[in-house]
C-alpha positions in Angstrom: 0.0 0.0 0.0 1.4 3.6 -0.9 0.6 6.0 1.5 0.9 10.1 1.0 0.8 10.9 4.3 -1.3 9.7 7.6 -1.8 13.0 9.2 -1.4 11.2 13.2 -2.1 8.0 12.4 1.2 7.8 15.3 -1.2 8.5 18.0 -1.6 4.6 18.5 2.1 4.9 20.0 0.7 6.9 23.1 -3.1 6.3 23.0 -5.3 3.3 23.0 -6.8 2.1 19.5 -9.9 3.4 21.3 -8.6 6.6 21.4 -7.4 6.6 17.9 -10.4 5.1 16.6 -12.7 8.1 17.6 -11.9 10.3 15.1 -14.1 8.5 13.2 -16.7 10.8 15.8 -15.3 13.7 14.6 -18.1 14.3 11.8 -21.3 13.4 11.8 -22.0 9.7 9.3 -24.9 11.7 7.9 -22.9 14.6 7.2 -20.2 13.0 5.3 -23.2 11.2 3.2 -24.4 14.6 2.2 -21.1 16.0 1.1 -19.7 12.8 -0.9 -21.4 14.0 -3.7 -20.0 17.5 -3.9 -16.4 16.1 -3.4 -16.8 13.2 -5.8 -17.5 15.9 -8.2 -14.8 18.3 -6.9 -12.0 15.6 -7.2 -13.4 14.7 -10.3 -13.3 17.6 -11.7 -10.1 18.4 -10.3 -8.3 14.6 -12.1 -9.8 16.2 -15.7 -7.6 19.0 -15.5 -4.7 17.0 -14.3 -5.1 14.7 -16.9 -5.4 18.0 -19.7 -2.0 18.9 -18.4 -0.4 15.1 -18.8 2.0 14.8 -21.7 1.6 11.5 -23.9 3.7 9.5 -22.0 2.1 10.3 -18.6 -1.2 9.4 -19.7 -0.4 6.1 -20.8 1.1 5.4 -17.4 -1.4 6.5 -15.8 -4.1 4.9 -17.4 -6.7 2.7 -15.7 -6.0 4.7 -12.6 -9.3 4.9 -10.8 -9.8 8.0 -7.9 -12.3 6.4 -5.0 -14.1 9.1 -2.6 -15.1 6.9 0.4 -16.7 8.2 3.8 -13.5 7.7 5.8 -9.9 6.3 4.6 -8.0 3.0 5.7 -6.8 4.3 8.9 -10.0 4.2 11.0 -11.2 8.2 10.6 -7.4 9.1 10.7 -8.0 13.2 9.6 -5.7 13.4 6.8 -5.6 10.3 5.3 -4.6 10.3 1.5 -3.5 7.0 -0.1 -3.1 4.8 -3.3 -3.4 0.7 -3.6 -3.1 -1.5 -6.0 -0.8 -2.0 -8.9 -0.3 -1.4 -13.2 -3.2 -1.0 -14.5 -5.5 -1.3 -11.5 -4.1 1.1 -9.3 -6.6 3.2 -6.9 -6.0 6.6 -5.2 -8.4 7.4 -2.4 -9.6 10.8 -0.8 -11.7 9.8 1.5 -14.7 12.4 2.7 -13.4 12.8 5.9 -10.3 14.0 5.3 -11.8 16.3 2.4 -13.9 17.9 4.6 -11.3 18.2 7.5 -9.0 20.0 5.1 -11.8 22.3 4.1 -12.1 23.6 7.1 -9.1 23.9 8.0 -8.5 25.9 5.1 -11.6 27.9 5.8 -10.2 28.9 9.6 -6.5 30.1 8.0 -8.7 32.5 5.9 -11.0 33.7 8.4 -8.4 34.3 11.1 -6.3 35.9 8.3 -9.1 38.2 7.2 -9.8 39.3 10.5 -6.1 39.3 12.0 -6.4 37.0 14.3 -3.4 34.3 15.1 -2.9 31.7 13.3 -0.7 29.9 15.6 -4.6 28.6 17.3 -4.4 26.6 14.2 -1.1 24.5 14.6 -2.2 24.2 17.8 -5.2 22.8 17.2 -3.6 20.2 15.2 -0.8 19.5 18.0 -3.4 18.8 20.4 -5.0 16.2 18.5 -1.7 15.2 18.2 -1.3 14.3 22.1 -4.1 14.4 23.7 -7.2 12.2 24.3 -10.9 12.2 22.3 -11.8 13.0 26.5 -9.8 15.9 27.4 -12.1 18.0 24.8 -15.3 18.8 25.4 -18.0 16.2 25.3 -15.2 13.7 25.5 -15.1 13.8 21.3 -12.6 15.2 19.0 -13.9 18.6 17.4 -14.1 19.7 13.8 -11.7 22.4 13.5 -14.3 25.1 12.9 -16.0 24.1 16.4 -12.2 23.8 18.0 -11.2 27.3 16.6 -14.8 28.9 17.2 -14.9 30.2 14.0 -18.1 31.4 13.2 -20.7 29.4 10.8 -21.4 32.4 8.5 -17.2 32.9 7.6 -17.9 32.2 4.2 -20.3 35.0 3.5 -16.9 37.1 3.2 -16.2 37.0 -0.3 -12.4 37.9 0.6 -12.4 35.1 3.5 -14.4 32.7 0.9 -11.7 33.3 -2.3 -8.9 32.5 0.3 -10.8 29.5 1.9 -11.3 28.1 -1.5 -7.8 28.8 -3.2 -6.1 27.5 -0.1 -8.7 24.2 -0.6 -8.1 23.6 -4.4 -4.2 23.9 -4.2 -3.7 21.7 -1.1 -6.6 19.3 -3.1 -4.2 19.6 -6.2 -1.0 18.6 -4.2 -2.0 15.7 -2.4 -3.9 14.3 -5.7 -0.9 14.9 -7.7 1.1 12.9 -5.3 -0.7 10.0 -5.5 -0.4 10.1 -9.2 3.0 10.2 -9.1 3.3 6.8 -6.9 1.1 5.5 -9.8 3.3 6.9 -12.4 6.7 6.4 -11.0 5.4 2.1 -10.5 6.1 2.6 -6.7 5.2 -0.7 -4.7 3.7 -1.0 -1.3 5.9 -0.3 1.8 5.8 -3.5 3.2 9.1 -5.2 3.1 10.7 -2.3 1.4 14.0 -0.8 2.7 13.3 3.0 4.5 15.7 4.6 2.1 13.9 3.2 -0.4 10.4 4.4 -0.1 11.3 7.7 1.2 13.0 7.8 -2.5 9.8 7.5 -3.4 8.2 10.2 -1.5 11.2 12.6 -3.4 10.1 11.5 -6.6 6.1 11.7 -6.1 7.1 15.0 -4.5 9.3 16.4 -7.5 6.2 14.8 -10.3 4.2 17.5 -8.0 6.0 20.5 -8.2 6.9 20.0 -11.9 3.2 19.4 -12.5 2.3 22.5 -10.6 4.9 24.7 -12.3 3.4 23.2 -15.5 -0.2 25.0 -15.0 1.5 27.8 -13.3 -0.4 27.3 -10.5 0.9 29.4 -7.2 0.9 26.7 -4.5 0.0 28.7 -1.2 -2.0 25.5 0.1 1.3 23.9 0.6 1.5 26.1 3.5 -1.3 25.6 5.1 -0.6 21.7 4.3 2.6 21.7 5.7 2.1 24.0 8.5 -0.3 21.3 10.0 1.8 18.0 9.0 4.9 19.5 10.9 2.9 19.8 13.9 1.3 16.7 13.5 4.3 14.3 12.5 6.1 12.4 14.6 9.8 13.8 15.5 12.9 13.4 17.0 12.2 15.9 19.8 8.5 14.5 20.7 9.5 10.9 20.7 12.1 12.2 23.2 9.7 13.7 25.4 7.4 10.6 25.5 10.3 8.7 26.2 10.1 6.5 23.7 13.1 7.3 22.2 16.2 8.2 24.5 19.3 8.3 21.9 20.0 9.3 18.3 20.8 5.8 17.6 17.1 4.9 18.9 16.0 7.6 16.6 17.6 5.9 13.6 16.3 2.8 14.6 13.0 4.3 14.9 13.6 6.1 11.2 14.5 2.4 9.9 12.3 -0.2 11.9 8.9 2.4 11.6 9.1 5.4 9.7 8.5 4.3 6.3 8.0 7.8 5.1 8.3 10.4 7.7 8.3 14.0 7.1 11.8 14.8 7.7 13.7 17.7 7.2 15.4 17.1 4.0 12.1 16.6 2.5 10.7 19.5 3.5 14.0 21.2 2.3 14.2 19.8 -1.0 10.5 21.5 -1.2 12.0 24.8 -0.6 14.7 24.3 -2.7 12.6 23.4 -5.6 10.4 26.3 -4.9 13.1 28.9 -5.0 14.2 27.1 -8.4 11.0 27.7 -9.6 11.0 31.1 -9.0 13.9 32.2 -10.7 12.6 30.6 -13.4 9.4 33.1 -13.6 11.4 36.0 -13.6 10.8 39.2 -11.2 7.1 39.7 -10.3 4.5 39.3 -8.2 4.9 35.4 -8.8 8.6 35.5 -8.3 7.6 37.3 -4.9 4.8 34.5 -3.7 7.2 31.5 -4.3 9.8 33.0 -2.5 7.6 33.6 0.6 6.2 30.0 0.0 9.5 28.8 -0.3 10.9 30.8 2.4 8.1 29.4 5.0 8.7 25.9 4.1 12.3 26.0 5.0 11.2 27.6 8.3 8.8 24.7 9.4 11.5 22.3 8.5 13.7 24.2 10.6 11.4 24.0 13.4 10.8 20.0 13.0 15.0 20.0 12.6 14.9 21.4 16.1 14.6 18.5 18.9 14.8 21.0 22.0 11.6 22.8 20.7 9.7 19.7 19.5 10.3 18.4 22.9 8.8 21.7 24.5 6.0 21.4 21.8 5.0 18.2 23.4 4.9 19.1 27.0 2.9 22.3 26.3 0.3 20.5 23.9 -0.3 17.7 27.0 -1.2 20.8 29.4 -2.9 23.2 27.2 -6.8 24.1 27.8 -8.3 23.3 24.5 -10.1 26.7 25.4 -7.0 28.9 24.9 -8.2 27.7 20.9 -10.4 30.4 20.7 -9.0 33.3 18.4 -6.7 35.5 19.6 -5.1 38.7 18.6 -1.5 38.6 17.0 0.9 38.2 19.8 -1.3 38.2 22.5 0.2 36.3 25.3 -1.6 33.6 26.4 -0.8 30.3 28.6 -0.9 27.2 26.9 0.3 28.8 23.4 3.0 26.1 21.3 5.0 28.3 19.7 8.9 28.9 20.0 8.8 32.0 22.2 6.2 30.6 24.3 8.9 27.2 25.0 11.8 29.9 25.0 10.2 31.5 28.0 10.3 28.3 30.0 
């Protein structure tokens, strides 16, 4: 099986599969029924002008690929959960509902506490929390929707600025993980199991360079990848957190970690081979205003792998998310000091 990524799927190291399990809570059954429809066409829609892009050669690679849209993905209502199965020929990338929806509204709480400057560290921490803590240490013992966790209200759409954001953030975050998947397919990548580490996180380089190039292709600004990566570094496992819940205790049992269980962390070479790629890319526009957005896309994704490069800080990231007050979620002006907030001055302080 080729997985994109399993946005905490590596809670079942510190909580019980109960525990893991109940994100499937998260949403209502009913409500993901109601929106399969609009994201079965969305994705659809989405894999037609992929496919309008494709040279000759990619198309016959890719063909047979079917695109599934369950309720909820492989990993038991896991919130990001993005994956491809199967082989030549009859190879299947799913998007599960689920992780659609959770997306969505992430994306729609960036652009609303954008708009309205607001912090938008409440939404890393958001994602930190469900990172390390229990479905019972939120409120009605259940893991919140993001727009209920971040109290954003149900009309922040009606904002035609805060809706174009939402959206754009959506369709290019959408676009990358989709085009991922496609590059598994098109690159003849196996299944993890039994596959060397080095190996597959190969693979992840090449599905992630397919992306890019594809992106660059339709000229397509990729500002979801921020948003995207923003909540994956807080969310993946690291050195630093597996340090502070003492499951690793050495560099070597780090490495062992990398090699035994990681099959494709997000590290930080990844995330700098992103950047570097990204800065390529916009030398290769020339100056501008496009020149200027993949730099500061560029220059933020070399940041966050900075931060997940930095053990001391993912220890303190850790600690803080186990004590915060999922309350302190509510949204906040920029800098505002607050207990319970996961950022680096906040650890600095302590």
């Amino acid at each position: 099986m080729t997985r994109y990524v399993m946005l905490l799927s590596i809670i079942c190291l510190t909580s019980s599969t109960a525990s893991a399990n109940s994100f499937a809570y998260m949403y209502d059954i009913r409500t993901l029924h109601q929106e399969k429809p609009r994201y079965e066409q969305r994705i659809g829609d989405l894999y037609q002008i992929i496919a309008s892009l494709l040279t000759a050669q990619e198309r016959r690679a890719l063909a047979g690929v079917r695109i599934e849209v369950p309720l909820i993905g492989a990993q038991a209502g896991t919130p990001l959960d993005f994956y491809t199965m199967g082989q030549v020929g009859r190879a299947a990338v799913f998007m599960p509902v689920f992780s659609l929806l959770f997306l969505e509204d992430l994306a729609t709480a960036y652009a609303w506490l954008q708009h309205h400057d607001y912090s938008l560290e409440t939404v890393e921490e958001y994602v930190t929390m469900l990172r390390h803590k229990k479905a019972s240490e939120f409120s009605g013992g259940r893991y919140p929707p993001p727009l209920k966790a971040l109290q954003i209200p149900p009309d922040a759409l009606s904002n035609e600025r805060v809706k174009t954001l939402a959206l754009s953030l959506r369709n290019e975050t959408y676009a990358f993980i989709l085009l991922h998947e496609l590059g598994h397919v098109l690159y003849r990548h196996p299944g993890y199991d039994g596959i060397p580490t080095e190996v597959t996180r190969n693979h992840e380089a090449e599905a992630d360079r397919f992306t890019l190039m594809m992106l660059e292709r339709a000229n397509t600004m990729p500002m979801g990848m921020i948003l995207w990566f923003m909540a994956h570094v807080n969310a993946t496992t690291s050195k630093g957190q597996l340090m502070a819940e003492k499951i690793v205790k050495s560099d070597a049992d780090w490495q062992m970690y990398l090699k035994t269980w990681a099959t494709h962390p997000l590290t930080v070479e990844r995330l700098s081979a992103i950047a570097l790629y990204l800065d390529g890319w916009a030398s290769r526009v020339g100056p501008g205003n496009q020149r200027d957005v993949l730099g500061v896309i560029a220059s933020k994704i070399a940041y966050m792998a900075g931060e997940l490069g930095d053990p001391d800080l993912q220890r303190c990231v850790v600690v803080v998310a186990h004590r915060a007050d999922p309350a302190t979620l509510a949204p906040r002006r920029i800098g505002a000091a607050i207990g319970g907030s996961l950022m680096q001055a906040y650890c600095e302080k302590r």
